[in-house]
C-alpha positions as CSV (number, residue, x, y, z in Angstrom):
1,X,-3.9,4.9,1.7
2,X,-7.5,5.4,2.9
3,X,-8.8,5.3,-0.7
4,X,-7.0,1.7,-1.7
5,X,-8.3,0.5,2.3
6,X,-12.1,1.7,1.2
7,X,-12.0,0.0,-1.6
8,X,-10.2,-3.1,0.0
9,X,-13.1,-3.2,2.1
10,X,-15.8,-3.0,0.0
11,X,-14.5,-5.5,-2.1
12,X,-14.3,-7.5,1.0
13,X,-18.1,-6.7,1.8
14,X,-19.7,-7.8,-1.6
15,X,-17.6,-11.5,-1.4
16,X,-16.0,-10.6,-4.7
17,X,-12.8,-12.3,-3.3
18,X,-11.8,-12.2,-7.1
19,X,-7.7,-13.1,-7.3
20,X,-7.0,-10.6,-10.1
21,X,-8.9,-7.7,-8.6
22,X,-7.1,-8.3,-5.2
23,X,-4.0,-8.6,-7.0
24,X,-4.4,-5.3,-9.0
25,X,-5.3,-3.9,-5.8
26,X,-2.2,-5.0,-4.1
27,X,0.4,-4.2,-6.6
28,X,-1.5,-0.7,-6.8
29,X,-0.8,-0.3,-2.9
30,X,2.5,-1.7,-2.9
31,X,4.1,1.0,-4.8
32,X,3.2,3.8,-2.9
33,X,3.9,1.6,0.2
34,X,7.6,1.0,-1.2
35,X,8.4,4.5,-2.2
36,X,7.2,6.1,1.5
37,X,9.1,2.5,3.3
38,X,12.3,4.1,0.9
39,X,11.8,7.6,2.1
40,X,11.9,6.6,5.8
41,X,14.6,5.0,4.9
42,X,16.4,7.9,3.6
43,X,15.1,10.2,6.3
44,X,16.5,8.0,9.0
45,X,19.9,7.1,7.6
46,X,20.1,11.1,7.2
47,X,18.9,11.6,11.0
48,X,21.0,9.1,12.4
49,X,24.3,10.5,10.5
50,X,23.5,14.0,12.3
C-alpha cells in the first residue's frame, strides 16, 4: 500500500497526470485492495457465525 501511495504521489508531484499511467496504477492497487476487502469479508462472516 505505501509503495503504490509513493508512487501515486510522485506522479502527482511531476504533473504527469497521464490517463494510462494512472490507470495502470489503479488496476495495480485494486487487486490487492479486492483480495484484503474479500478476506475481511471472510474473517467477519467467520467471527460473526462464532
Amino acid at each position: 500500500m505505501l509503495a503504490s501511495t509513493s508512487v501515486f504521489c510522485s506522479v502527482k508531484l511531476k504533473g504527469g497526470w497521464n490517463l494510462a499511467v494512472l490507470r495502470k496504477i489503479m488496476n495495480q492497487v485494486k487487486r490487492p485492495m479486492v483480495s484484503i476487502f474479500k478476506l475481511i469479508l471472510l474473517g467477519s462472516s467467520k467471527n460473526l457465525e462464532l
